[in-house]
C-alpha positions as CSV (number, residue, x, y, z in Angstrom):
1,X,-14.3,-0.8,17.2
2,X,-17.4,-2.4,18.8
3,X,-19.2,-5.5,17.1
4,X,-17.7,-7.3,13.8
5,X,-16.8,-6.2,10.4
6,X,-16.4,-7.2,7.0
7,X,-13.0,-6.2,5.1
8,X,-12.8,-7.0,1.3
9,X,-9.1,-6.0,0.2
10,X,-9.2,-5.9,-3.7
11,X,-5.8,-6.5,-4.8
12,X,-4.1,-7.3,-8.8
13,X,-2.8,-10.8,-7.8
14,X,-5.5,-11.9,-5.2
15,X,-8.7,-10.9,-3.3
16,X,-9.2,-11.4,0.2
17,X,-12.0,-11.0,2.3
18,X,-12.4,-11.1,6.2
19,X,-14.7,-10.9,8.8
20,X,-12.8,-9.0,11.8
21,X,-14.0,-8.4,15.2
22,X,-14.0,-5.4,17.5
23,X,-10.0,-6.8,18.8
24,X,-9.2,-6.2,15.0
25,X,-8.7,-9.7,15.1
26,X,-9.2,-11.5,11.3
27,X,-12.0,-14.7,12.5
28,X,-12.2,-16.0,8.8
29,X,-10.5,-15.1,5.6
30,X,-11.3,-16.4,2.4
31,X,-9.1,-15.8,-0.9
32,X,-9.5,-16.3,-4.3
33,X,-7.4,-15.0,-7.8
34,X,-8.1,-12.0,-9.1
35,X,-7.4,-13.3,-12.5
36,X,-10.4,-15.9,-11.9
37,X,-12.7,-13.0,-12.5
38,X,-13.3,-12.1,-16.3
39,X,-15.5,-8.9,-15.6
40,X,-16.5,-6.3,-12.9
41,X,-19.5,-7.9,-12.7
42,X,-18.2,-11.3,-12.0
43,X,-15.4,-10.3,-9.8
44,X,-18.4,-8.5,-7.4
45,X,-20.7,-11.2,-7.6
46,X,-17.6,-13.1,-6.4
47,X,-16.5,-11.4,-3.7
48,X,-20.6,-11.4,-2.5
49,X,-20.3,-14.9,-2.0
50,X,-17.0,-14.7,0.1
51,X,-19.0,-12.4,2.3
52,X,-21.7,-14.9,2.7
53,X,-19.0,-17.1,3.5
54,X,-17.2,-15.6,6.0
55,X,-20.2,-14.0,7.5
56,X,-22.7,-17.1,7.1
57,X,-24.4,-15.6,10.3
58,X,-24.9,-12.8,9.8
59,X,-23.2,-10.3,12.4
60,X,-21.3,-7.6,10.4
61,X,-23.6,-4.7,9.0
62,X,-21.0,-2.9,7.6
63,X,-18.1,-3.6,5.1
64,X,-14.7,-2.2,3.6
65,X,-13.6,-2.8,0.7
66,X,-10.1,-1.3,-0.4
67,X,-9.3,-0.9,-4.0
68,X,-6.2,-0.3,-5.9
69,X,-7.3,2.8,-7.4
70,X,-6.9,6.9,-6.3
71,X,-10.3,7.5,-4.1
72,X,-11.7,10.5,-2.4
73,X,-14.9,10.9,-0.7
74,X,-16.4,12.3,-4.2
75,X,-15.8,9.8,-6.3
76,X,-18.2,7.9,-8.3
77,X,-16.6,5.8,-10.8
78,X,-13.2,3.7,-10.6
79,X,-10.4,5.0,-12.5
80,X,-7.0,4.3,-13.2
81,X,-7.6,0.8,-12.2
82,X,-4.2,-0.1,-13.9
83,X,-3.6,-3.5,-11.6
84,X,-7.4,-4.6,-12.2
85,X,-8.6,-3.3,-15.3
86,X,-12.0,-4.7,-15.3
87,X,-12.7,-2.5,-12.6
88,X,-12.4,1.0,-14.6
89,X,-15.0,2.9,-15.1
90,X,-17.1,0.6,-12.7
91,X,-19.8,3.6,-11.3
92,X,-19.6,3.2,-7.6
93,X,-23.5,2.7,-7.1
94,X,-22.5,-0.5,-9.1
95,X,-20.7,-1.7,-6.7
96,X,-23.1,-0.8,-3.4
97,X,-25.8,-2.6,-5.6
98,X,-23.8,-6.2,-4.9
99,X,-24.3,-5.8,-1.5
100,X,-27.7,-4.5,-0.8
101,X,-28.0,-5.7,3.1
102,X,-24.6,-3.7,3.6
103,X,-23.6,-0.4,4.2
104,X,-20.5,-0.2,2.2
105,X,-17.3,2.2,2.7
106,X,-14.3,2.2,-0.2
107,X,-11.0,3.3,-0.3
108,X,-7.7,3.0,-1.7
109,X,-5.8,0.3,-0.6
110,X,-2.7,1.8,0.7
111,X,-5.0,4.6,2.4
112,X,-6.5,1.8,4.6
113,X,-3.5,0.5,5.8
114,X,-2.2,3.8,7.0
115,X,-5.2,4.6,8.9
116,X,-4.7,1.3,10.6
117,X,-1.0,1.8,11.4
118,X,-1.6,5.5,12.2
119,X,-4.6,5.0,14.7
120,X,-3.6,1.3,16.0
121,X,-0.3,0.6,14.9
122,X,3.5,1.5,14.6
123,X,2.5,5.6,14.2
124,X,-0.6,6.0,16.7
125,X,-0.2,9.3,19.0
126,X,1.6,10.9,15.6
127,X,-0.2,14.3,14.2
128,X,0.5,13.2,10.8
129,X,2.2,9.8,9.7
130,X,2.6,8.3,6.5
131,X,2.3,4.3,5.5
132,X,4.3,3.6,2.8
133,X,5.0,0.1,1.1
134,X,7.3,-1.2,-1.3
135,X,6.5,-4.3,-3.4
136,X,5.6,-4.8,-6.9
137,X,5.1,-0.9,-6.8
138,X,5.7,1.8,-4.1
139,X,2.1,4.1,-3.0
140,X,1.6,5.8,0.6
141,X,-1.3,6.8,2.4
142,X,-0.8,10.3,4.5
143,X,-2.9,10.4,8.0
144,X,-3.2,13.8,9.4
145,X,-4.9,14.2,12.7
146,X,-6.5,10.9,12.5
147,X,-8.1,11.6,9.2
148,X,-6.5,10.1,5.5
149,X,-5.4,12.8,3.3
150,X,-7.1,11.8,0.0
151,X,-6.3,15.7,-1.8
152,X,-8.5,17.3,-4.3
153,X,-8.7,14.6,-6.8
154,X,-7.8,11.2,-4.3
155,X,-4.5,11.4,-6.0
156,X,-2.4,12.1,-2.7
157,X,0.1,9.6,-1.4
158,X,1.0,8.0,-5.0
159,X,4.0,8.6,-4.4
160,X,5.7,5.9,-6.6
161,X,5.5,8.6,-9.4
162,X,7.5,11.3,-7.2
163,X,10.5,12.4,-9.9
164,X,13.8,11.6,-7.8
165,X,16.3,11.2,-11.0
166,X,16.6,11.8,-14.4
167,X,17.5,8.2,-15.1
168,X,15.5,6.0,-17.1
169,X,15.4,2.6,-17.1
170,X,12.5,2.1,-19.1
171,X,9.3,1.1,-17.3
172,X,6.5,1.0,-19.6
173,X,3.7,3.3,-17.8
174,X,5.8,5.7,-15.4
175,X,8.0,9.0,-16.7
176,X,11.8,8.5,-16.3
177,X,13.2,9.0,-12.7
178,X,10.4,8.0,-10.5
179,X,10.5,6.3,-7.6
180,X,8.5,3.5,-8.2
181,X,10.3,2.7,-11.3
182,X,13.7,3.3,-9.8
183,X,13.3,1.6,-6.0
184,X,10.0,-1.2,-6.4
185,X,10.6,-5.0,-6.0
186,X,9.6,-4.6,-10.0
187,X,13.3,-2.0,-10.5
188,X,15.1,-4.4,-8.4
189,X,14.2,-7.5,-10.2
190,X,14.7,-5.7,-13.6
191,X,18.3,-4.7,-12.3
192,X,18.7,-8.1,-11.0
193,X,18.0,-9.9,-14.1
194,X,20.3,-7.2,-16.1
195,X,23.2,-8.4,-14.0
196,X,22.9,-12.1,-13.4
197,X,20.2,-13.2,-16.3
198,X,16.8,-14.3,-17.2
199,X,16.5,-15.8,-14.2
200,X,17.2,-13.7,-11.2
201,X,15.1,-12.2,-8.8
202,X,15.0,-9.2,-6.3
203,X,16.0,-12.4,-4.0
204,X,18.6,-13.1,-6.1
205,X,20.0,-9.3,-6.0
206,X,19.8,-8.9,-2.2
207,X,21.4,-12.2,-1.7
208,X,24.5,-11.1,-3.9
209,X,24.9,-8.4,-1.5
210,X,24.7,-10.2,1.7
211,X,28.0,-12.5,-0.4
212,X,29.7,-8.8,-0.9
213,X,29.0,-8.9,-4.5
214,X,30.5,-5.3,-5.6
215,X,27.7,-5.2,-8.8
216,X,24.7,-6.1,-6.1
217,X,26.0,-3.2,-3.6
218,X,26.2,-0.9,-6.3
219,X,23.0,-1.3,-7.1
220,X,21.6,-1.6,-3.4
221,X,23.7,1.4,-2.1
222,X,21.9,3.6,-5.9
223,X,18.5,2.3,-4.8
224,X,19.0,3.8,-1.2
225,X,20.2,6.8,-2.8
226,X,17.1,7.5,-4.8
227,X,14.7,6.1,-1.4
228,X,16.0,9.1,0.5
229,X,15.5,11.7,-1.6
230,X,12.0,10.5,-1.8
231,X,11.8,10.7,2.1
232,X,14.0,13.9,2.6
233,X,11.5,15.1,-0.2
234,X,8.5,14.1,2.0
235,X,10.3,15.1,5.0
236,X,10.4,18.7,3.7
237,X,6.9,18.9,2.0
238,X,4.3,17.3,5.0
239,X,6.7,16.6,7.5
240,X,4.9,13.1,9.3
241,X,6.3,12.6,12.8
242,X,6.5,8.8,11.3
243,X,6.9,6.9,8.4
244,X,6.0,3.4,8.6
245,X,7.6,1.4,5.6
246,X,6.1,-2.1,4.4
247,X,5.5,-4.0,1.6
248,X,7.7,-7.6,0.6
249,X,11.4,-5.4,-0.2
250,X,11.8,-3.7,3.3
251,X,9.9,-7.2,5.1
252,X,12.8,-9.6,3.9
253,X,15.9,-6.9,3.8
254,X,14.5,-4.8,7.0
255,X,18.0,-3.7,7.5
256,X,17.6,-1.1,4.5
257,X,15.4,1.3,6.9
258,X,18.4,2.4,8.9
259,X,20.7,2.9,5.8
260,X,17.5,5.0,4.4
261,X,17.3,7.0,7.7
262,X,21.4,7.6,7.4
263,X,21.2,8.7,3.8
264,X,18.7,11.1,4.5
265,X,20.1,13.2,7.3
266,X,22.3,14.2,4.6
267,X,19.6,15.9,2.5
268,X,17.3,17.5,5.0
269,X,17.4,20.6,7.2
270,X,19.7,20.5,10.3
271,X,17.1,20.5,12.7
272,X,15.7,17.7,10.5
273,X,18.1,14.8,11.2
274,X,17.4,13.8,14.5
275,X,13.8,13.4,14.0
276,X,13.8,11.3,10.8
277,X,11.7,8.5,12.5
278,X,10.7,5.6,10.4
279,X,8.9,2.1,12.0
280,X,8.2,-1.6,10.4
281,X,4.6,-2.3,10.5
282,X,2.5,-3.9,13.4
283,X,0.3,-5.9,10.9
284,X,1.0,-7.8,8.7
285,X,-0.1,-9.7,5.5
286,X,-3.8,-9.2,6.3
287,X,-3.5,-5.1,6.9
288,X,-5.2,-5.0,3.8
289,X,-8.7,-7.0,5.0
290,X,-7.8,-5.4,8.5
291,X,-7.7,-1.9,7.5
292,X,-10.8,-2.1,5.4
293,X,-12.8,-3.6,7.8
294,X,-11.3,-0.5,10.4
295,X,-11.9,2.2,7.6
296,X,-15.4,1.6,7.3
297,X,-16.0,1.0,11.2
298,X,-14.6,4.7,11.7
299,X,-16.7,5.9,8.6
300,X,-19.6,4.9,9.9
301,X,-19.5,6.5,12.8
């Protein structure tokens, strides 16, 4: 990456924006609450000014801006902006009109953090690697020869709404069984709370289980259970060489990767279970801004 970049990483809780030089190195971030922002148009007009901040010189021509929303390189409104809902239906020439003296290049969010990991990070050198996090929610990004996979409609890599049981627990917006609403930091806090009251945490789960507690391993030994059908699943559908697994469940309990990779030798092909190979991230909490800022610097090539 030669010169510097700007990275706007559009998220439901916050908004971040970076200006990154060619080391992929973050020189200033700036960060404000999503929730500060009452309208598209605000929320825009906002993150203009962080740009200006962050760039008060003038050196990046270019900027990335992830968003939490499915994206493919034909798409010209936002949709399905579920975690910022002021942004649906936003057309995308909307958007390029807040930054007039930039070229601008969008994406989903998850989708610029696996190119990042996949060209410079913990899956580089892999024909096709998959990013996947787990947090509030669980979404993927697929890199196949150095390109993202967005599919036919920019729907590919959601795969928090991959079916992996019949079980339902009752999340309000995703079908019974899936694997966001069975293995997310959401699920386990939900589960938490069920065993231990109003108010536990995900913390509060996975700390019962380091103390041996019988109800928090039966719950932590179901949710790896459910994890690894969705990666025997994947395993068995794309194949990636790598998955790298993120997001704020796997960063505190890293130790759940192995049991993942265990559990799943049981449910893929022979030849399969010596070449399950999943990584932790190289970056970290500023991927997001990172990735962007990479995403459009390869776009605009």
């Amino acid at each position: 990456m030669s010169g510097y970049v700007i990275g706007v990483d559009i998220g439901g809780t916050n908004i971040r924006v970076g200006l990154v030089n060619e080391q992929l190195e973050l020189i200033r971030k700036e960060t404000v609450l999503t929730s500060s922002f009452g309208s598209a148009e605000e929320l825009f007009a906002g993150v203009r000014r962080l740009v200006d901040i962050v760039d008060s010189e003038r050196k990046a021509r270019l900027i990335g801006m992830a968003v939490p929303v499915p994206w493919h390189e034909g798409t010209d409104s936002i949709v399905d902006a579920g975690n910022v809902p002021c942004l649906e239906g936003v057309p995308v020439d909307e958007v390029r009109s807040y930054f007039p003296e930039h070229e601008l290049y969008l994406d989903n969010d998850v989708n610029v953090i696996a190119l990042l990991e996949g060209e410079r990070g913990a899956s580089q050198g892999s024909v096709l690697s998959m990013y996947i996090t787990v947090s509030t929610g669980i979404g993927s990004g697929i890199v196949v020869r150095g390109e993202v996979l967005h599919g036919a409609n920019g729907y590919a890599g959601e795969i928090g709404s991959m079916i992996v049981s019949d079980r339902d627990n009752g999340h309000d917006s995703l079908y019974a069984g899936t694997l966001e609403s069975l293995c997310s930091g959401t699920a386990l806090e939900i589960e938490s709370k069920k065993l231990y009251g109003g108010d536990a945490t995900a913390k509060t789960l996975f700390d019962r289980y380091v103390s041996k507690d019988k109800q928090a391993e039966e719950v932590i030994s179901q949710w790896v259970e459910y994890f690894s059908r969705g990666i025997a699943s994947l395993m068995q559908t794309l194949d990636p060489g790598m998955f790298v697994i993120g997001g704020s469940v796997i960063e505190h309990n890293p130790w759940l990767i192995e049991r993942v990779v265990e559990s799943t030798k049981g449910k893929v092909f022979e030849n399969l279970r010596g070449r399950i190979r999943i990584a932790a991230p190289v970056f970290g909490s500023d991927a997001g801004v990172i990735g962007a800022a990479y995403t459009a610097w390869k776009r605009s090539r």
